[in-house]
Each structure stands twice: as structure tokens, then as C-alpha cells.
N, C-alpha and C positions, 0 to 999 in steps of 0.2 A: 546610309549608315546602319539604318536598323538591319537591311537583309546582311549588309554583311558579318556584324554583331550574331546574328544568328546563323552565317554559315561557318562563322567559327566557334562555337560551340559544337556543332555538329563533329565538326573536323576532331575536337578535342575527345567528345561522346565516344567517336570511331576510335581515336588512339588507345583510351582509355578499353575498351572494349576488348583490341588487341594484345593489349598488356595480361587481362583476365585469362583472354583464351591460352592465351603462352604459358601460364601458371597454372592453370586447371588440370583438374587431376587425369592422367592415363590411362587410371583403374579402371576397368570394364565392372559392371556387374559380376562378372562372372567369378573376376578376382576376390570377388568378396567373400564367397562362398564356400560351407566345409562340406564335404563327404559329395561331392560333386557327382558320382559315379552309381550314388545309392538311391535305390527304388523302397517302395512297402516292403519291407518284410520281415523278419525276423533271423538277427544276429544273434548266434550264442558266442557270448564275449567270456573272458578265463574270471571266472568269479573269486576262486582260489586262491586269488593273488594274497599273497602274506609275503611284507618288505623283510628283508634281511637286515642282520642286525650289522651294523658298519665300524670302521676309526670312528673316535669322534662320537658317537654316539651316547649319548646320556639317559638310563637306565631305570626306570623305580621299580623295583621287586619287593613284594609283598609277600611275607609267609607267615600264614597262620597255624596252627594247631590245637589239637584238644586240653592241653597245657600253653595258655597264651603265657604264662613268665616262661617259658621255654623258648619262646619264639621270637622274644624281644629282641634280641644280641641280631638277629637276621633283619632285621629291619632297621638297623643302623646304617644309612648309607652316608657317603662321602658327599662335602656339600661342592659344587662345579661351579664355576661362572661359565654365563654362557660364550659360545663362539663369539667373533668378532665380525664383523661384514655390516654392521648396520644395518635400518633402515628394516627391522623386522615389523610384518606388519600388526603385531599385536603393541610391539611398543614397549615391550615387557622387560627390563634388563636387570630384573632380581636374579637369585644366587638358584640353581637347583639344586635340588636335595638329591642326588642320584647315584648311581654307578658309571664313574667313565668309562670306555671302551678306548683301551691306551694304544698306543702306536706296534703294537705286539698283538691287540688282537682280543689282551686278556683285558678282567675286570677283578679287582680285589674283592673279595665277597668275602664274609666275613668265617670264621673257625673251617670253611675250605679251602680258600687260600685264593691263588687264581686261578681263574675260571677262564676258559676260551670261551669267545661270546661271537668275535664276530665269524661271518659265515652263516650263523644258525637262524634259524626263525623265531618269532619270540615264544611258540612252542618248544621246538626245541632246545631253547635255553631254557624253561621252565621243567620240563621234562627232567633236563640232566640235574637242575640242582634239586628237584622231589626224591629222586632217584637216591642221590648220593646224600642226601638225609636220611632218608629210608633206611640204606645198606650201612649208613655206618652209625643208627640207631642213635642219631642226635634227636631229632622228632615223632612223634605218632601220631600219623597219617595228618601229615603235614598239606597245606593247600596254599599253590606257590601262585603270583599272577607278576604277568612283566608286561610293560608299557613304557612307551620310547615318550621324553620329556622335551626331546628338542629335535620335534621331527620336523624340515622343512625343506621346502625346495625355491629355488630363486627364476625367477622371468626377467628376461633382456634384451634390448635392442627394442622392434618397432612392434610395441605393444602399448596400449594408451597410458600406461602405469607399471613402469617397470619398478617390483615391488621382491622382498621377500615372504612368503606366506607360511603360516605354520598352519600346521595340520592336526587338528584335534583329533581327530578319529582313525589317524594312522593311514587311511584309505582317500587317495584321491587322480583322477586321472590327469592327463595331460588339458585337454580340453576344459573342465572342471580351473583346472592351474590358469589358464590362458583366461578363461571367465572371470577370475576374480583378480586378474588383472586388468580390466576392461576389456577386453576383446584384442584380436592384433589389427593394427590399423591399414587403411587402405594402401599403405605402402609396404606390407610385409608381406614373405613368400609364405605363402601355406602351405606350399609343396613342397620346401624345402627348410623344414625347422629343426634347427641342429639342437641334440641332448647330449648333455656331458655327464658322465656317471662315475663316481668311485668304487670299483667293483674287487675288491679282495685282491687291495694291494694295486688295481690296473685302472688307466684312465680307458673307460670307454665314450665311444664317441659315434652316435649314430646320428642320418637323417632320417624326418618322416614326414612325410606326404599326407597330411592333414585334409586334401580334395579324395583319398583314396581310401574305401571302405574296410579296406583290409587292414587298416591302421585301428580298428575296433577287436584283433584279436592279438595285435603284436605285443608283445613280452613289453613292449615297455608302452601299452597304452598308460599304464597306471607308473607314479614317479615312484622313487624311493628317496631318504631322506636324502639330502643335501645334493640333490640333482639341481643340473641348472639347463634351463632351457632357453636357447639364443633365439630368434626369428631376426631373418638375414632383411635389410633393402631389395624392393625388388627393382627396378631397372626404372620405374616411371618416378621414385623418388632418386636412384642417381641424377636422371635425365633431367627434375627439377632442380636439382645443386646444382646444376652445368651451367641452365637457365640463365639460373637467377645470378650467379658470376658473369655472365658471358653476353646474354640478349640482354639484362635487366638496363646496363650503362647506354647501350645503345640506342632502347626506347625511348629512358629518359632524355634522350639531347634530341632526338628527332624529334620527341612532342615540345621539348623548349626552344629549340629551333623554329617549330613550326608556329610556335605563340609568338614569337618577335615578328615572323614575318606577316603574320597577320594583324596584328598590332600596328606596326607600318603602313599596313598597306589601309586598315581601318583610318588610321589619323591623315593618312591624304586622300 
């Protein structure tokens, strides 16, 4: 009675075993890995980078002058609520004080009227409205600063935390984005992570190869505001959904099948 008691256990240990193996993951090491390709050395990466200003867009411009009651009326902005999409990860869903950037491009600024904004850099939109104070001698020597109030990019699909993040400091890379998501998990393509861009009026749509070094100079290491970055399944998490549909019904009736009949065959 005892040996058989214990060769069925064993039996059970074994199914059970084979259950694990069937569910464990595909991922190699190697899947796990970024910039696969890259040795010691030294990358010059585009430092330059400055986002352009987009739709949607929400704006604070700040001008000062040597007569601050002159300057007041310019610093009157429109209050916005922010986008909709949830789930930002500040959490924040008060009103901004800003300038929208309307479905035209322009932004109402105040005794100029409107202003073309998106396209430009947030220099160059500080430039043109210093400029066109200057020349039509509303202020003397006026000092303009602009900063984007709802800068953010969104992560999706097989990332430990698909989140929305905002970006305080205007500047942040892909990598950097995927970090403070948790990382992408052992089921995501690193080679093949799809970015969606709103680019002056056009949906752009690129892949990037995250195992490939070269992706530390390309135009879109760095996001711009309301970029969304997908990371696709890669095949050992399809292969698991198929699994666990398909083998999982069939293990479980072989190991309960195989408990009756040793049960039987224990009691006689």
C-alpha cells in the first residue's frame, strides 16, 4: 500500500512538472536584452533635440519687461482643461492656465492676435512674439520664456505598466519612457516597437529596434509630446495563449484520469 501511495505521488510530481515546463517562458536571455550590438565606446547622440510645438498643445508664456504694468495684459492666458485619455501618471486633473494650440495651428495671444505656434520650437515661438513686441513698440526690451504645460507621451501593450507619463523637463528619450514604465516584459519585441507621432497635421508611424545601436542617433530616440509608443507580443507570449487554450484541458483530464486510476488500483 505504502510503495504504491508513493509511486503515486511521484506520477502526480511528474505531471505536475510537465504542466510548468509547457507554461515557462520561451524568452532566451538574450530577448531580454537592449542595444545588443553595442561594445565600449563612445556615442555622439543629437543633444539639440528641442520638441516642436503641436495641436493640442498647452502653452505658458511669460513676458517680462522694464515696465512690469506694461507687461501684465501678456500674461493673461486662457484657462484649458486638460486632455482626456486617463490614467496620467501625475494624477493631476486641475484646469491649466495656458495658451491652447487650436486645430489651426494658431494660439490667441493677447493685443497680437493669433499667433502660429505649432511647427515652431519653443524658441522660435518666443523669438517671433519678442520680435513683434519690439517692432510694434508695445514693450522695451521685453523677455519672453515658453514652456509646454501638458507635455506627455503614453506606453502600451507588453510593458510592466502601461501608463501615461508627463514630462517635466520637456526632454525625455524612448528608453527613459519604457523605464518609467517598468521596463518591457519578457514577452515584448524589442526589435520591433511601434511609435505613433502627430506631426503637422500627419500621423507618423515608425518601428525601432531597441537591440540596435543605431537607435541612440535616430530622430526619434527622444518622444515628443503626445507620442504613443506600442511594444508588440512577441511569439513565445502568442505560443503561451494557444497553450494554455489548447494543452492546459488536456493535461488536466490526463492527471485526473490518472488519479482515479491509481486510486483503484491503491484500494485493491
Amino acid at each position: 500500500m505504502y510503495l504504491r501511495t508513493e509511486s503515486s505521488l511521484k506520477l502526480l510530481v511528474v505531471g505536475l512538472m510537465i504542466v510548468s515546463f509547457l507554461f515557462a517562458s520561451c524568452s532566451t536571455p538574450q530577448h531580454t536584452l537592449y542595444l545588443q550590438d553595442i561594445r565600449d565606446t563612445t556615442i555622439t547622440v543629437n543633444g539639440n533635440f528641442e520638441p516642436l510645438i503641436q495641436k493640442n498643445d498647452v502653452l505658458q508664456i511669460t513676458v517680462s519687461s522694464l515696465n512690469p504694468e506694461d507687461a501684465v495684459i501678456y500674461n493673461a492666458s486662457n484657462t484649458v482643461a486638460p486632455s482626456g485619455g486617463g490614467g496620467a501618471s501625475s494624477g493631476n486633473t486641475a484646469s491649466l492656465g495656458g495658451f491652447l494650440v487650436d486645430q489651426q495651428g494658431l494660439i490667441q495671444y493677447p493685443v497680437l492676435g493669433p499667433v502660429k505656434a505649432e511647427g515652431l520650437t519653443k524658441k522660435g515661438l518666443t523669438d517671433y512674439i519678442r520680435d513683434q513686441l519690439v517692432q510694434r513698440k508695445l514693450l522695451v526690451d521685453p523677455v519672453v520664456s515658453v514652456r509646454f504645460l501638458n507635455y506627455r507621451v503614453t506606453l502600451l501593450g507588453e510593458v510592466t505598466r502601461p501608463t501615461v507619463v508627463n514630462v517635466t523637463n520637456e526632454k525625455i528619450s524612448i528608453l527613459e519612457a519604457i523605464g518609467m514604465a517598468g521596463d518591457i516584459t519578457i514577452y515584448g519585441k524589442k526589435e520591433n516597437v511601434l511609435l505613433i507621432r502627430d506631426q503637422e497635421g500627419q500621423r507618423v508611424i515608425k518601428r525601432l529596434n531597441l537591440n540596435d545601436k543605431n537607435i541612440l542617433n535616430s530622430p526619434y530616440y527622444y518622444l515628443q509630446s503626445n507620442d504613443v509608443v506600442y511594444v508588440e507580443p512577441n511569439k513565445a507570449k502568442q505560443f503561451s495563449g494557444e497553450k494554455s487554450r489548447v494543452v492546459l484541458p488536456i493535461v488536466f483530464s490526463g492527471l485526473s484520469l490518472m488519479v482515479i486510476i491509481l486510486d483503484r488500483l491503491i484500494l485493491n
